[in-house]
N, C-alpha and C positions, 0 to 999 in steps of 0.2 A: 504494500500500500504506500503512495505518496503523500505526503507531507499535506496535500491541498483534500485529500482525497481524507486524512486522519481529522483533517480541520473541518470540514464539512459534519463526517461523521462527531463530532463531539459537537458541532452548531446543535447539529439536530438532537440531540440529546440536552441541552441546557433548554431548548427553544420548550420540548417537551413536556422537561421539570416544571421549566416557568408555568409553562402554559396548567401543567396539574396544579399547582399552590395558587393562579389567581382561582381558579376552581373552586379549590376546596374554601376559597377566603369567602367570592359570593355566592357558596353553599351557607356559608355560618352567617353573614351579615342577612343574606335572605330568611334565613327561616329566625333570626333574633328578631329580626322586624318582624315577621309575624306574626311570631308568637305574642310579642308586643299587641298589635293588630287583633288578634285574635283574643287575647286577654281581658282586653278594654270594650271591643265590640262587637263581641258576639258571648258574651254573657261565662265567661270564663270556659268554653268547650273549645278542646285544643286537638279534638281528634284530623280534622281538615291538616292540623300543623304535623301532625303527627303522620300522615299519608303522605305528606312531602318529602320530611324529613327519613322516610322509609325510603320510597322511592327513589329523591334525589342519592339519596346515601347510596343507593345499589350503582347508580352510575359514576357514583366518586370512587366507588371497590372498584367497576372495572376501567374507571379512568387510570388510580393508583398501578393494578396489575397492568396494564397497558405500558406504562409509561417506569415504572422501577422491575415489575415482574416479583420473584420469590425471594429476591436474592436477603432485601431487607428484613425478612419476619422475624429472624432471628429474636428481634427486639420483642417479641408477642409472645417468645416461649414454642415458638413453631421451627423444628428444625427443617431448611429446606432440604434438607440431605438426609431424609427419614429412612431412604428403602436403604441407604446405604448402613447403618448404623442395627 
């Protein structure tokens, strides 16, 4: 691999991170305002918030695996190297 070809390959991988962490920011700023919203205006029922917050979450799991893969679980107590062990 060449030098422009290694630098490409690492753009796309920071572009990616970035791209997951604004994600996951208005994942949480989104459903804080709702909850917000939801608290004050509609009589303290949070299930509408809580169907987001499910949902959106399933698309932040397969944004996270997309974009780092297994390599990080370590940190959860998950080894990615199970069948090995």
């Amino acid at each position: 691999m060449e030098n422009e070809d290694i630098y490409k390959v690492a753009h796309e991988r920071v572009k990616a991170k970035k791209g997951f962490f604004i994600h996951l920011v208005a994942y949480l700023f989104v459903l804080g305002l709702l909850y917000v919203i939801m608290y004050f205006e509609n009589y303290q029922d949070q299930l509408p918030t809580i169907i987001v917050a499910i949902s959106w979450g399933i698309a932040i799991a397969i944004h996270y695996f997309k974009v780092f893969g297994t390599e990080n679980l370590d940190i959860l107590g998950i080894n990615p190297n199970w069948e090995e062990d």
